[in-house]
N, C-alpha and C positions, 0 to 999 in steps of 0.2 A: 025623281030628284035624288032618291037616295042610292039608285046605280049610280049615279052622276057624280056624286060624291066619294062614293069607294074606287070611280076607277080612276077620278082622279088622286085621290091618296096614293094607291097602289101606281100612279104616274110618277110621284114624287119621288116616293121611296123603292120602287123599285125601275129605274131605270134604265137599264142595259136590257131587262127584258122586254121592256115594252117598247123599245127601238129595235132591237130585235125581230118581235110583231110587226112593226110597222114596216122595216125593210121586206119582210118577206108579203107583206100585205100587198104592198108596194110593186115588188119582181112577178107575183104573181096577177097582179092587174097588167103591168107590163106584157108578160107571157099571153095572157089574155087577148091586148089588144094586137097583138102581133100574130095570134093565129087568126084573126078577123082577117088582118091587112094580106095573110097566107091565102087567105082561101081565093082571094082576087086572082091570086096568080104571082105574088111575088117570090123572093126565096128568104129564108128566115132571116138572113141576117140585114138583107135590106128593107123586111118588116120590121125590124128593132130599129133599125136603122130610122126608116122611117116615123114610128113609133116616138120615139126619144126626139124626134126633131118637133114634133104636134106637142107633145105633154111639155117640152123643155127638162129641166137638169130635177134629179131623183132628190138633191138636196135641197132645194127651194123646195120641190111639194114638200118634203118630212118640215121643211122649218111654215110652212104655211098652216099644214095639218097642226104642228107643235101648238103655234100663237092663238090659235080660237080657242083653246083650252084655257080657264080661269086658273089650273094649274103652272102654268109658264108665268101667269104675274106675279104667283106665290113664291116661284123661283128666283124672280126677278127682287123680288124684293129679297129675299133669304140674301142672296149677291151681293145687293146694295147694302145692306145694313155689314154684312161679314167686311167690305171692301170698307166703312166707314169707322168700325171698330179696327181693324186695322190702320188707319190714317191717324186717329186720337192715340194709338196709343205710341206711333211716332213722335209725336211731339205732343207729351202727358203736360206742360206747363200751358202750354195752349186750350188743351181739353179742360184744367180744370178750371183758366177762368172763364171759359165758355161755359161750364154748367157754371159758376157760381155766378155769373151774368142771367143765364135766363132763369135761376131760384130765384135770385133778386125781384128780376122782373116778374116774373108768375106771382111771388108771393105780394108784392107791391098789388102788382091788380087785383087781387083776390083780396085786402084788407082794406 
């Protein structure tokens, strides 16, 4: 659990490298299954060729691998909340009687 935890940190905060791993994790599975599809007897580029047409597009597996990471919701959510704080502070008369609506209501129900 607690690999699981650093390598998602290290997901967060450093991400150009760990895209980087995964591209090359990636070309090198690729490479992989294209000398398989070589030894049949094809030639390299119609094993890639081939290859790519089985697995589909290199961008859907990285965004597939991405999402079962519990790291990508913490992303997600980082996003949403920057994208919301952004919105409020477009229109600050909006935002403030929105919070002073739900202090009202919170503090109502709580007394």
């Amino acid at each position: 659990m607690l690999r699981n935890i650093t390598r998602g940190l290290r997901s967060l905060f450093r991400k150009e490298q760990v895209d980087k791993e995964l591209d090359e994790e990636l070309s090198a599975y690729l490479e992989l299954a294209a000398k398989e599809k070589m030894k049949d007897g094809m030639s390299r580029m119609e094993a890639l060729r081939a290859v790519r047409l089985e697995r589909g597009n290199l961008e859907v597996s990285k965004e597939i691998v991405r999402s079962g990471a519990w790291e990508s919701f913490v992303e997600t959510c980082w996003r949403d909340l920057r994208f919301a704080v952004r919105l409020l502070g477009k229109s600050p008369g909006f935002s403030a009687v929105a919070v002073l609506t739900l202090a009202l209501g919170i503090g109502a129900n709580t007394a």
